[in-house]
N, C-alpha and C positions, 0 to 999 in steps of 0.2 A: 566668203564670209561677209554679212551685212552688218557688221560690228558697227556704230554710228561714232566716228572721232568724238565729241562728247561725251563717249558712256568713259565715265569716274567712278569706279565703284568706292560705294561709301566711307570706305575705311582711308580715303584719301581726299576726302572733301573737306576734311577741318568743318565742317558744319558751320555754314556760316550765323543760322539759327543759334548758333549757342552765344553770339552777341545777346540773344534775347531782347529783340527791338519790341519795345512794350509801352504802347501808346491809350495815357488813360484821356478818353473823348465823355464831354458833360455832354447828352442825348439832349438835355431840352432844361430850361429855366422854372426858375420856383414859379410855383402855381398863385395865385391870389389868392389872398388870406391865408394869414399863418406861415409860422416856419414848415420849408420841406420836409420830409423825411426820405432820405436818400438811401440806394439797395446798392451794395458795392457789387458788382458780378465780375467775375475771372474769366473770361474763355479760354478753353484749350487750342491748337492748331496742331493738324499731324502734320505727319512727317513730309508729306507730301501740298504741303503748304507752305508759302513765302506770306510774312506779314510785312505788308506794302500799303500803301494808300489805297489800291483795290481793293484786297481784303479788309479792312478797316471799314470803309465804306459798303461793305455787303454784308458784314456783321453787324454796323451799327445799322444798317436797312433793314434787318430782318428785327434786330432787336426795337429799332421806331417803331416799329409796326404791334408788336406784342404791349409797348410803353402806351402809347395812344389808347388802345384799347382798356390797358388797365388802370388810367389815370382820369377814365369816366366813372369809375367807380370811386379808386383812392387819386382822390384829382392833389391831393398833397404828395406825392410821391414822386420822386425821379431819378434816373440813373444814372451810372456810371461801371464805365468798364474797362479792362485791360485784356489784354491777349497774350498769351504765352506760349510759346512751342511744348504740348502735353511731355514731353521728355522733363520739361526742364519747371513745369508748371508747381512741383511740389516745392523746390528750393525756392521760387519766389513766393510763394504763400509762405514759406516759413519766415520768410526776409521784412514782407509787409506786417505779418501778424507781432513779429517785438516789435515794429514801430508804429502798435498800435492803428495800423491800417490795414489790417485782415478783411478778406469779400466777405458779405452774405452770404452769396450763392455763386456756383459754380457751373458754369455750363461746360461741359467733357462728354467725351467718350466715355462708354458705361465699363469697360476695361481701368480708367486712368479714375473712374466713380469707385472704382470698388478697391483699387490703388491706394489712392488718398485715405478711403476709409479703414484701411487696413495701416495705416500710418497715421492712423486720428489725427487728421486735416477734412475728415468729413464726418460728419454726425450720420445712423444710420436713419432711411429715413421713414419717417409711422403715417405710412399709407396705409388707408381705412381700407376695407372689401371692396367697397365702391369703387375707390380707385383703379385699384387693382384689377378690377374686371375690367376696364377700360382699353387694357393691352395685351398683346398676341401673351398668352403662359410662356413659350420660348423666349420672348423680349426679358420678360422678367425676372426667369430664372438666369437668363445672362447675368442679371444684376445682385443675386442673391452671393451673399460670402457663403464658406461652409457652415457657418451658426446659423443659416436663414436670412441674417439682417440684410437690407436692401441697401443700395448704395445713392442710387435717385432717382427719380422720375423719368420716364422715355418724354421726352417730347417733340421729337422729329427725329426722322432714318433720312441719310447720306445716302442717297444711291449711285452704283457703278454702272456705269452703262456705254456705251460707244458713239464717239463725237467723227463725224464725216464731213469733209468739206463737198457740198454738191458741186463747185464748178470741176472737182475732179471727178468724183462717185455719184450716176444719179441714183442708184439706191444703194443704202448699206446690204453687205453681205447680212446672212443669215445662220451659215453655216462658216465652220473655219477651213473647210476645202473653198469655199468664195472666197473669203478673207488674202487665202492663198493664191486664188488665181487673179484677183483683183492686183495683188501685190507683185505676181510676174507682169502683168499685162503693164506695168510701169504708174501705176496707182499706190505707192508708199505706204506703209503702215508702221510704225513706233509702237512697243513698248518697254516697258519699265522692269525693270528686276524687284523693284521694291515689290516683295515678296504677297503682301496684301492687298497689292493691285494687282499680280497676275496670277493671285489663285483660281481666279474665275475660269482659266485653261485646265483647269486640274477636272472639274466636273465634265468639262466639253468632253473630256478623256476619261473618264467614268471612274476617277480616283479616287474620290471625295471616303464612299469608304473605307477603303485600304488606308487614308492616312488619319481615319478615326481611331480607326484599330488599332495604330501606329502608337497614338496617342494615347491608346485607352491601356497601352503594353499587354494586349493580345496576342494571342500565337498569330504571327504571319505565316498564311499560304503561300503557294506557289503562284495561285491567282492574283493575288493581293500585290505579289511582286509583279506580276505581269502589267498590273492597273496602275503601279507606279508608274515603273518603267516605258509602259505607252505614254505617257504624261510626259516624261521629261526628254524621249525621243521625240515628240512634237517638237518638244522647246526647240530641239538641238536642229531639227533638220526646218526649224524656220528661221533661225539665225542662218542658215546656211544659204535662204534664198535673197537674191538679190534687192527684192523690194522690201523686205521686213528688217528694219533696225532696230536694237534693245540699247535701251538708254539708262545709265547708274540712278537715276531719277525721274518721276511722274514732272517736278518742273519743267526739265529740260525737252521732256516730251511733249509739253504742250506748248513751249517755246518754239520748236520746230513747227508743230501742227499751227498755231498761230501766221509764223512767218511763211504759211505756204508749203514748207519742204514734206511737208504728210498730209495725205490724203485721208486717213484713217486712224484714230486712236481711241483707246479705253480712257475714257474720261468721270471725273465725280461729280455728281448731279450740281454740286455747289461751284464747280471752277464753271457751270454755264452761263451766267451773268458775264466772268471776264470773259469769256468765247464770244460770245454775242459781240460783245463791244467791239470785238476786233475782225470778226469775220461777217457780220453784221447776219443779213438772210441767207447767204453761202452755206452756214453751219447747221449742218442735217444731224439728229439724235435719233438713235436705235437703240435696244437691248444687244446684249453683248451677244457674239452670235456661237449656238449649239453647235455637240458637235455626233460624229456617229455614233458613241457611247451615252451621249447623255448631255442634259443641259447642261449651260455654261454657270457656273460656282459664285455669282461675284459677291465680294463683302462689301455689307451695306452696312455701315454705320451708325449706329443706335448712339442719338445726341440725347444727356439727360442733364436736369437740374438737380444738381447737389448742395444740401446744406452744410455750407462750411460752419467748424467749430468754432472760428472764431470771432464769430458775428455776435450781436447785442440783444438783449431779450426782445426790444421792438425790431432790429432788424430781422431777424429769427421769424416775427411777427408775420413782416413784410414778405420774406421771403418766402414763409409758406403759401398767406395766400397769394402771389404770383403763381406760383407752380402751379396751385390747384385754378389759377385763371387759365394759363397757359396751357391746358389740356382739356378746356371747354371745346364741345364739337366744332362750333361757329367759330373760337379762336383759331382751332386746328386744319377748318378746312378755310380760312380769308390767307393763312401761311400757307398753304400748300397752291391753292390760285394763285398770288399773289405774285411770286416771280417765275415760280412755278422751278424750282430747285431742290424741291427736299416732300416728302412725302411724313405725312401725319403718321404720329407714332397709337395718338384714338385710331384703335381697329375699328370703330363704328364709322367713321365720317368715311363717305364714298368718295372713289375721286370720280369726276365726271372723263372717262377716259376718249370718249365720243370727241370731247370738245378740244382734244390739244393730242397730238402725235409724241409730245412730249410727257407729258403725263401718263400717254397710253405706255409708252418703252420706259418709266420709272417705274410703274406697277408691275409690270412684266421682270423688272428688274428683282423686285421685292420678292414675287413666287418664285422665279430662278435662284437667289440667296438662299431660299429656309433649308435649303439641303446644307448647306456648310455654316449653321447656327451651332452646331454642336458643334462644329472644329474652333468657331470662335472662342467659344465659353473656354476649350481648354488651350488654348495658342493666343494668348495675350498681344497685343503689338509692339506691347517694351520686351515680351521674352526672347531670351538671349536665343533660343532656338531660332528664332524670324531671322537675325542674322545670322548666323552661322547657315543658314539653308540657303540665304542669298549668296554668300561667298560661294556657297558650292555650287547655285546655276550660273553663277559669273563665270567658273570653272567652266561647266558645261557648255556655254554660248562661248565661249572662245574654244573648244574645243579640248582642252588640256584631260578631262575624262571623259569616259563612254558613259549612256547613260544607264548599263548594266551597274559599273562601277557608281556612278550617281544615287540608284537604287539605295544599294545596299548601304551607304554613307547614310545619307537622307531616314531610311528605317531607325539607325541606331540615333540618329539626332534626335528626331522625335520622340523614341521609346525612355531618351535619360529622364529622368529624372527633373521638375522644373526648377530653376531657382528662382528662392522667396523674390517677389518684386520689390525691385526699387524705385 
Protein backbone atom coordinates (compact mmCIF):
# COMPACT_ATOMS: atom_id res chain seq x y z
CA UNK A 1 0.00 0.00 0.00
CA UNK A 2 1.55 3.45 -1.08
CA UNK A 3 -0.55 5.26 1.45
CA UNK A 4 1.88 8.60 1.77
CA UNK A 5 2.28 9.16 5.98
CA UNK A 6 0.83 12.68 5.19
CA UNK A 7 -2.48 11.78 3.81
CA UNK A 8 -5.05 13.58 6.68
CA UNK A 9 -8.14 13.17 5.40
CA UNK A 10 -10.12 16.17 5.69
CA UNK A 11 -12.33 15.64 8.48
CA UNK A 12 -9.17 15.69 10.61
CA UNK A 13 -7.33 18.77 9.43
CA UNK A 14 -9.27 21.42 11.65
CA UNK A 15 -8.80 23.59 8.48
CA UNK A 16 -6.34 25.71 9.07
CA UNK A 17 -7.96 28.08 6.28
CA UNK A 18 -10.83 28.55 8.62
CA UNK A 19 -8.34 31.30 10.54
CA UNK A 20 -9.28 33.07 7.27
CA UNK A 21 -5.92 34.95 6.90
CA UNK A 22 -7.34 37.87 4.78
CA UNK A 23 -4.85 40.34 3.69
CA UNK A 24 -6.26 43.63 2.05
CA UNK A 25 -3.00 45.08 -0.34
CA UNK A 26 -3.42 49.00 -1.99
CA UNK A 27 -2.30 47.65 -5.84
CA UNK A 28 -1.12 51.24 -6.70
CA UNK A 29 -1.41 55.12 -5.35
CA UNK A 30 -3.96 57.95 -6.32
CA UNK A 31 -3.43 59.04 -9.86
CA UNK A 32 -2.88 62.93 -10.39
CA UNK A 33 -5.57 65.09 -10.39
CA UNK A 34 -8.50 64.47 -8.31
CA UNK A 35 -9.76 62.40 -5.74
CA UNK A 36 -9.49 58.42 -6.59
CA UNK A 37 -12.24 56.38 -6.87
CA UNK A 38 -11.55 53.08 -5.50
CA UNK A 39 -13.13 49.29 -6.60
CA UNK A 40 -13.04 47.17 -3.50
CA UNK A 41 -12.61 43.39 -5.02
CA UNK A 42 -13.03 40.12 -2.77
CA UNK A 43 -11.24 37.05 -4.11
CA UNK A 44 -12.17 33.67 -3.66
CA UNK A 45 -9.49 30.73 -2.92
CA UNK A 46 -10.36 26.87 -3.11
CA UNK A 47 -9.84 24.62 -1.35
CA UNK A 48 -6.84 23.59 -2.63
CA UNK A 49 -5.18 26.91 -1.95
CA UNK A 50 -3.01 28.19 1.07
CA UNK A 51 -3.25 32.16 1.14
CA UNK A 52 0.43 32.95 1.84
CA UNK A 53 2.73 35.70 0.65
CA UNK A 54 2.94 33.64 -2.68
CA UNK A 55 -0.49 33.61 -3.35
CA UNK A 56 -0.98 37.29 -2.45
CA UNK A 57 1.61 38.13 -4.69
CA UNK A 58 0.31 36.12 -8.00
CA UNK A 59 -3.14 37.48 -7.35
CA UNK A 60 -2.11 40.81 -6.86
CA UNK A 61 0.21 40.21 -10.29
CA UNK A 62 -2.50 39.08 -12.35
CA UNK A 63 -4.87 41.67 -10.89
CA UNK A 64 -1.58 44.80 -11.80
CA UNK A 65 -1.84 43.80 -14.85
CA UNK A 66 -5.80 44.14 -15.62
CA UNK A 67 -5.39 47.71 -13.11
CA UNK A 68 -2.57 49.13 -15.56
CA UNK A 69 -4.49 48.50 -18.46
CA UNK A 70 -7.64 49.98 -17.00
CA UNK A 71 -6.29 53.06 -15.37
CA UNK A 72 -5.36 54.42 -19.18
CA UNK A 73 -8.53 54.78 -19.63
CA UNK A 74 -10.18 55.59 -15.94
CA UNK A 75 -6.55 56.81 -14.98
CA UNK A 76 -8.65 57.91 -11.42
CA UNK A 77 -9.27 54.53 -10.34
CA UNK A 78 -7.49 52.12 -8.10
CA UNK A 79 -7.82 49.06 -6.16
CA UNK A 80 -7.95 47.10 -3.43
CA UNK A 81 -8.45 43.52 -2.59
CA UNK A 82 -8.76 40.73 -0.01
CA UNK A 83 -8.71 37.04 -0.30
CA UNK A 84 -10.91 34.68 1.40
CA UNK A 85 -11.06 30.80 1.28
CA UNK A 86 -14.54 30.49 -1.17
CA UNK A 87 -15.91 28.25 1.91
CA UNK A 88 -15.80 30.84 4.20
CA UNK A 89 -16.05 33.99 1.59
CA UNK A 90 -19.91 34.64 2.18
CA UNK A 91 -19.58 35.11 6.12
CA UNK A 92 -16.78 37.72 5.54
CA UNK A 93 -18.80 39.69 2.89
CA UNK A 94 -21.60 39.70 5.46
CA UNK A 95 -19.05 40.78 8.32
CA UNK A 96 -17.55 43.84 6.03
CA UNK A 97 -20.81 44.82 4.40
CA UNK A 98 -22.52 46.15 8.31
CA UNK A 99 -19.32 47.77 8.63
CA UNK A 100 -19.88 49.52 5.79
CA UNK A 101 -16.95 48.02 3.98
CA UNK A 102 -18.76 45.80 1.47
CA UNK A 103 -16.55 44.88 -2.29
CA UNK A 104 -17.58 46.05 -5.51
CA UNK A 105 -16.82 43.20 -7.19
CA UNK A 106 -16.12 39.76 -6.64
CA UNK A 107 -13.86 37.53 -8.33
CA UNK A 108 -14.92 33.43 -7.53
CA UNK A 109 -15.68 30.60 -8.93
CA UNK A 110 -18.84 30.57 -11.18
CA UNK A 111 -20.29 27.72 -8.40
CA UNK A 112 -19.57 30.12 -5.22
CA UNK A 113 -21.07 33.25 -8.39
CA UNK A 114 -24.18 31.80 -8.40
CA UNK A 115 -23.93 30.77 -4.29
CA UNK A 116 -23.63 34.19 -3.24
CA UNK A 117 -26.40 35.20 -5.71
CA UNK A 118 -28.63 32.83 -4.43
CA UNK A 119 -28.01 34.36 -0.91
CA UNK A 120 -28.19 38.11 -2.31
CA UNK A 121 -24.57 38.92 -1.78
CA UNK A 122 -24.42 39.16 -5.57
CA UNK A 123 -26.52 41.17 -7.93
CA UNK A 124 -27.55 39.23 -11.01
CA UNK A 125 -25.59 40.22 -13.78
CA UNK A 126 -27.26 42.42 -17.32
CA UNK A 127 -24.98 41.21 -19.78
CA UNK A 128 -26.04 42.48 -23.29
CA UNK A 129 -26.01 39.72 -26.32
CA UNK A 130 -22.77 40.96 -27.24
CA UNK A 131 -21.50 39.94 -24.32
CA UNK A 132 -22.73 37.05 -24.09
CA UNK A 133 -21.71 35.77 -27.33
CA UNK A 134 -18.32 36.26 -26.29
CA UNK A 135 -18.23 32.80 -24.20
CA UNK A 136 -18.30 28.98 -24.85
CA UNK A 137 -22.84 28.59 -24.23
CA UNK A 138 -21.71 25.65 -21.70
CA UNK A 139 -19.43 28.50 -19.72
CA UNK A 140 -22.59 30.34 -19.38
CA UNK A 141 -25.05 28.17 -18.67
CA UNK A 142 -22.80 27.04 -15.78
CA UNK A 143 -23.48 30.47 -14.60
CA UNK A 144 -27.24 30.74 -15.10
CA UNK A 145 -29.73 30.06 -11.74
CA UNK A 146 -32.82 28.22 -12.48
CA UNK A 147 -34.71 31.82 -13.23
CA UNK A 148 -32.02 32.33 -15.98
CA UNK A 149 -30.43 35.15 -14.04
CA UNK A 150 -26.55 35.16 -14.52
CA UNK A 151 -24.24 35.08 -11.65
CA UNK A 152 -21.01 36.86 -13.50
CA UNK A 153 -18.91 37.27 -16.06
CA UNK A 154 -16.29 34.29 -17.10
CA UNK A 155 -13.15 36.03 -17.23
CA UNK A 156 -10.46 33.30 -17.18
CA UNK A 157 -10.45 29.15 -16.91
CA UNK A 158 -8.07 27.47 -14.10
CA UNK A 159 -6.64 24.72 -15.90
CA UNK A 160 -5.77 21.13 -14.50
CA UNK A 161 -3.01 19.61 -16.00
CA UNK A 162 0.07 17.54 -15.10
CA UNK A 163 3.39 19.03 -13.40
CA UNK A 164 6.73 16.73 -14.04
CA UNK A 165 9.92 17.20 -12.79
CA UNK A 166 12.39 16.57 -15.93
CA UNK A 167 15.61 15.65 -13.87
CA UNK A 168 13.43 12.55 -12.98
CA UNK A 169 10.85 12.13 -16.14
CA UNK A 170 12.20 13.24 -19.45
CA UNK A 171 8.81 13.12 -20.90
CA UNK A 172 5.45 12.96 -19.27
CA UNK A 173 3.49 9.95 -19.60
CA UNK A 174 0.49 10.12 -21.95
CA UNK A 175 -1.49 7.45 -21.02
CA UNK A 176 -2.29 6.15 -17.32
CA UNK A 177 -0.65 2.59 -18.14
CA UNK A 178 2.71 5.12 -18.51
CA UNK A 179 1.87 6.93 -15.61
CA UNK A 180 1.81 3.39 -14.00
CA UNK A 181 4.88 2.14 -15.23
CA UNK A 182 6.76 5.39 -14.80
CA UNK A 183 5.66 4.90 -11.13
CA UNK A 184 7.08 1.23 -10.73
CA UNK A 185 10.20 2.03 -12.61
CA UNK A 186 10.79 4.31 -9.21
CA UNK A 187 9.57 7.57 -10.75
CA UNK A 188 6.92 8.81 -7.89
CA UNK A 189 3.64 10.17 -8.53
CA UNK A 190 1.14 11.82 -5.87
CA UNK A 191 -2.25 12.34 -5.82
CA UNK A 192 -4.87 14.08 -4.07
CA UNK A 193 -8.41 12.70 -2.78
CA UNK A 194 -9.65 16.10 -2.96
CA UNK A 195 -12.40 14.92 -5.10
CA UNK A 196 -12.21 17.72 -7.97
CA UNK A 197 -8.78 17.25 -8.45
CA UNK A 198 -8.90 13.62 -9.24
CA UNK A 199 -12.09 13.52 -11.36
CA UNK A 200 -9.96 13.72 -14.27
CA UNK A 201 -9.24 9.70 -13.64
CA UNK A 202 -13.00 9.20 -13.90
CA UNK A 203 -12.99 10.23 -17.93
CA UNK A 204 -9.51 8.22 -18.38
CA UNK A 205 -11.90 5.32 -17.29
CA UNK A 206 -14.74 6.29 -19.47
CA UNK A 207 -17.13 7.24 -16.32
CA UNK A 208 -17.93 10.52 -16.90
CA UNK A 209 -21.22 9.30 -18.17
CA UNK A 210 -22.54 6.85 -15.78
CA UNK A 211 -21.87 9.55 -13.05
CA UNK A 212 -24.14 12.08 -15.09
CA UNK A 213 -26.70 9.84 -15.14
CA UNK A 214 -25.99 9.37 -11.46
CA UNK A 215 -26.69 12.80 -11.12
CA UNK A 216 -29.33 13.36 -13.42
CA UNK A 217 -31.25 10.08 -10.99
CA UNK A 218 -31.60 8.09 -14.25
CA UNK A 219 -32.14 4.29 -14.27
CA UNK A 220 -28.60 2.91 -13.88
CA UNK A 221 -27.36 -0.03 -16.09
CA UNK A 222 -25.48 -2.72 -15.69
CA UNK A 223 -23.02 -0.96 -17.88
CA UNK A 224 -23.06 2.30 -16.17
CA UNK A 225 -22.09 0.10 -13.10
CA UNK A 226 -19.39 -1.35 -14.79
CA UNK A 227 -18.02 2.38 -15.94
CA UNK A 228 -18.04 3.12 -12.28
CA UNK A 229 -16.60 0.56 -10.90
CA UNK A 230 -13.53 0.47 -13.64
CA UNK A 231 -13.01 3.92 -12.23
CA UNK A 232 -12.71 3.37 -8.85
CA UNK A 233 -10.83 -0.21 -9.39
CA UNK A 234 -7.99 2.11 -10.96
CA UNK A 235 -8.05 4.08 -7.94
CA UNK A 236 -7.77 1.16 -5.64
CA UNK A 237 -5.11 -0.84 -7.54
CA UNK A 238 -2.81 2.37 -7.97
CA UNK A 239 -2.80 2.90 -4.33
CA UNK A 240 -1.63 -0.42 -4.22
CA UNK A 241 1.48 0.25 -6.38
CA UNK A 242 4.61 1.18 -4.82
CA UNK A 243 5.27 4.41 -6.71
CA UNK A 244 1.79 6.13 -6.47
CA UNK A 245 0.97 7.95 -3.19
CA UNK A 246 -2.64 9.72 -2.44
CA UNK A 247 -2.36 12.64 -0.28
CA UNK A 248 -5.61 14.17 2.06
CA UNK A 249 -4.64 17.41 0.15
CA UNK A 250 -3.59 19.03 -3.45
CA UNK A 251 -1.11 21.23 -0.85
CA UNK A 252 0.65 18.57 0.52
CA UNK A 253 1.08 17.10 -2.99
CA UNK A 254 2.88 19.74 -4.26
CA UNK A 255 4.78 20.19 -0.98
CA UNK A 256 6.19 16.76 -1.80
CA UNK A 257 6.53 17.39 -5.61
CA UNK A 258 8.30 20.65 -4.73
CA UNK A 259 10.85 19.08 -2.24
CA UNK A 260 11.68 16.46 -4.83
CA UNK A 261 10.05 13.36 -3.32
CA UNK A 262 7.50 13.21 -6.73
CA UNK A 263 8.25 12.98 -9.98
CA UNK A 264 4.79 13.43 -11.26
CA UNK A 265 1.67 15.33 -10.09
CA UNK A 266 -1.73 16.72 -11.24
CA UNK A 267 -1.31 20.27 -10.97
CA UNK A 268 -3.53 23.72 -11.37
CA UNK A 269 -2.49 25.92 -14.11
CA UNK A 270 -2.36 28.82 -11.34
CA UNK A 271 -0.01 26.85 -8.44
CA UNK A 272 2.77 27.14 -11.93
CA UNK A 273 4.26 30.59 -10.99
CA UNK A 274 4.98 28.79 -7.28
CA UNK A 275 6.39 25.61 -9.34
CA UNK A 276 8.68 27.66 -11.33
CA UNK A 277 10.14 29.43 -8.50
CA UNK A 278 11.02 26.42 -6.80
CA UNK A 279 11.96 23.81 -9.49
CA UNK A 280 12.95 26.64 -11.70
CA UNK A 281 13.67 24.78 -15.60
CA UNK A 282 13.39 21.08 -14.00
CA UNK A 283 9.44 21.67 -14.10
CA UNK A 284 8.00 20.02 -17.34
CA UNK A 285 3.94 20.69 -17.89
CA UNK A 286 1.66 18.19 -19.96
CA UNK A 287 -2.07 17.58 -20.23
CA UNK A 288 -3.21 15.04 -17.80
CA UNK A 289 -2.74 11.84 -19.40
CA UNK A 290 -5.79 9.45 -21.32
CA UNK A 291 -6.68 6.50 -20.81
CA UNK A 292 -8.05 3.18 -22.67
CA UNK A 293 -11.60 4.24 -22.24
CA UNK A 294 -11.41 7.70 -22.93
CA UNK A 295 -9.87 11.02 -22.19
CA UNK A 296 -8.78 12.28 -19.10
CA UNK A 297 -11.87 14.50 -17.23
CA UNK A 298 -10.05 17.32 -15.72
CA UNK A 299 -12.11 20.42 -13.98
CA UNK A 300 -11.10 23.51 -15.14
CA UNK A 301 -12.15 26.34 -13.26
CA UNK A 302 -14.44 29.09 -14.79
CA UNK A 303 -13.00 32.45 -12.75
CA UNK A 304 -15.83 35.17 -12.92
CA UNK A 305 -16.58 38.78 -11.93
CA UNK A 306 -19.44 39.31 -9.81
CA UNK A 307 -21.26 42.35 -8.66
CA UNK A 308 -21.61 42.55 -5.25
CA UNK A 309 -24.90 44.07 -3.69
CA UNK A 310 -23.22 45.90 -1.56
CA UNK A 311 -21.33 48.42 -3.50
CA UNK A 312 -22.21 52.27 -4.23
CA UNK A 313 -24.07 53.56 -7.28
CA UNK A 314 -20.48 54.86 -8.55
CA UNK A 315 -18.79 51.69 -7.42
CA UNK A 316 -21.55 49.67 -9.26
CA UNK A 317 -20.35 52.19 -12.08
CA UNK A 318 -16.72 51.20 -11.74
CA UNK A 319 -17.26 47.89 -11.43
CA UNK A 320 -19.22 47.23 -14.52
CA UNK A 321 -17.05 48.82 -16.79
CA UNK A 322 -14.01 46.80 -15.43
CA UNK A 323 -15.66 43.69 -16.21
CA UNK A 324 -16.70 44.65 -19.62
CA UNK A 325 -12.73 45.94 -19.79
CA UNK A 326 -11.55 42.71 -18.49
CA UNK A 327 -13.01 40.64 -21.43
CA UNK A 328 -11.60 42.71 -24.20
CA UNK A 329 -9.81 40.40 -26.75
CA UNK A 330 -6.38 42.32 -26.29
CA UNK A 331 -6.97 42.30 -22.31
CA UNK A 332 -7.82 38.62 -22.57
CA UNK A 333 -5.12 37.52 -24.66
CA UNK A 334 -1.87 40.09 -22.70
CA UNK A 335 -3.46 37.66 -19.41
CA UNK A 336 -3.16 34.58 -21.02
CA UNK A 337 0.80 35.53 -22.51
CA UNK A 338 1.64 37.01 -19.65
CA UNK A 339 2.56 34.42 -17.08
CA UNK A 340 1.02 32.18 -19.10
CA UNK A 341 -1.27 30.38 -15.98
CA UNK A 342 -4.84 30.63 -16.96
CA UNK A 343 -6.46 30.51 -20.39
CA UNK A 344 -8.97 33.39 -21.65
CA UNK A 345 -12.37 32.78 -20.83
CA UNK A 346 -13.22 35.26 -24.81
CA UNK A 347 -13.62 32.01 -26.86
CA UNK A 348 -12.46 34.42 -29.74
CA UNK A 349 -8.91 35.21 -28.60
CA UNK A 350 -6.46 32.41 -30.06
CA UNK A 351 -3.84 31.01 -27.97
CA UNK A 352 -0.79 30.86 -29.93
CA UNK A 353 -0.12 27.11 -28.92
CA UNK A 354 3.03 26.91 -31.53
CA UNK A 355 4.95 29.31 -29.12
CA UNK A 356 4.78 27.69 -25.50
CA UNK A 357 4.45 23.75 -24.68
CA UNK A 358 2.64 25.28 -21.99
CA UNK A 359 0.00 26.90 -23.32
CA UNK A 360 -0.14 24.00 -25.89
CA UNK A 361 -1.08 21.30 -22.59
CA UNK A 362 -3.73 24.20 -21.18
CA UNK A 363 -5.64 24.10 -24.28
CA UNK A 364 -5.39 20.51 -24.58
CA UNK A 365 -6.52 20.88 -21.13
CA UNK A 366 -9.71 23.01 -21.92
CA UNK A 367 -11.08 20.24 -24.96
CA UNK A 368 -10.28 17.28 -22.38
CA UNK A 369 -12.65 19.29 -19.59
CA UNK A 370 -15.85 20.01 -21.78
CA UNK A 371 -16.81 16.39 -21.23
CA UNK A 372 -17.39 16.87 -17.52
CA UNK A 373 -19.12 20.58 -17.79
CA UNK A 374 -22.22 19.04 -17.35
CA UNK A 375 -21.21 17.07 -14.05
CA UNK A 376 -19.87 20.51 -13.04
CA UNK A 377 -22.98 22.50 -13.29
CA UNK A 378 -24.78 19.64 -11.22
CA UNK A 379 -21.84 18.68 -8.38
CA UNK A 380 -21.02 22.08 -6.90
CA UNK A 381 -17.57 22.14 -4.78
CA UNK A 382 -19.34 23.22 -1.44
CA UNK A 383 -21.90 20.24 -2.15
CA UNK A 384 -22.06 17.95 0.71
CA UNK A 385 -21.87 15.04 -2.00
CA UNK A 386 -17.98 16.15 -2.97
CA UNK A 387 -17.32 15.06 0.60
CA UNK A 388 -19.00 12.34 1.51
CA UNK A 389 -17.47 10.62 -2.02
CA UNK A 390 -14.12 11.54 -0.77
CA UNK A 391 -14.60 9.75 2.56
CA UNK A 392 -15.50 6.87 0.57
CA UNK A 393 -12.17 6.74 -1.87
CA UNK A 394 -10.25 7.47 1.51
CA UNK A 395 -12.12 4.10 2.27
CA UNK A 396 -11.30 2.65 -0.88
CA UNK A 397 -7.26 3.71 -1.05
CA UNK A 398 -6.74 2.22 2.21
CA UNK A 399 -8.56 -0.67 1.42
CA UNK A 400 -11.43 -1.04 3.95
CA UNK A 401 -14.07 -1.53 0.84
CA UNK A 402 -13.98 -3.34 -2.56
CA UNK A 403 -14.60 -1.20 -5.20
CA UNK A 404 -17.93 -3.41 -6.24
CA UNK A 405 -19.03 -2.23 -2.72
CA UNK A 406 -17.69 1.51 -3.57
CA UNK A 407 -19.84 1.42 -6.72
CA UNK A 408 -22.98 1.00 -5.39
CA UNK A 409 -22.32 3.56 -2.26
CA UNK A 410 -21.05 6.22 -4.65
CA UNK A 411 -24.53 5.66 -7.14
CA UNK A 412 -26.89 6.32 -4.01
CA UNK A 413 -24.68 9.42 -2.94
CA UNK A 414 -25.01 10.92 -6.03
CA UNK A 415 -28.67 9.98 -6.97
CA UNK A 416 -29.76 11.97 -3.22
CA UNK A 417 -31.10 14.58 -3.48
CA UNK A 418 -28.85 17.94 -3.25
CA UNK A 419 -28.81 20.19 -0.41
CA UNK A 420 -29.80 23.91 -0.72
CA UNK A 421 -26.16 25.57 -0.76
CA UNK A 422 -24.58 27.26 1.99
Amino acid sequence: MALHPRFIPRAGQGWLRALALSCSVVLSGCAAGGLPSVVYLAGGTNSDETIDAELLDDFGGRLRLLEQGFRQINSNTRFQFSLYPENQIEAAIRRRSLGGLGPDLLFVNGDTALRLMQHRLVEPYPATAAQLNLFDPEAVKRLRAPNGQLAGLPVLIKAQLACFNRTAVQAAPTTLNELLANSARGKPSGLSIDLYNLFWTAGSQGAIPAVNRALLRQPITEQDRRDIERWLSWLQNASKQQGVSFYGTQQAVEADFMAGRLAWIPCRSTALLRLRRHLGPSLGVSALPDGRYGQASPVNRLRVLALSTSSSAMGRKRALAFTKFAVNPLVQRNLTMGAQTVLPANRFVKVPVSSSTVLAAMVKAGEQGSQINEMVSMLHSNDPRIRTNEHLITQLVFGEITPSEATERMIKVLQAKPAPQR
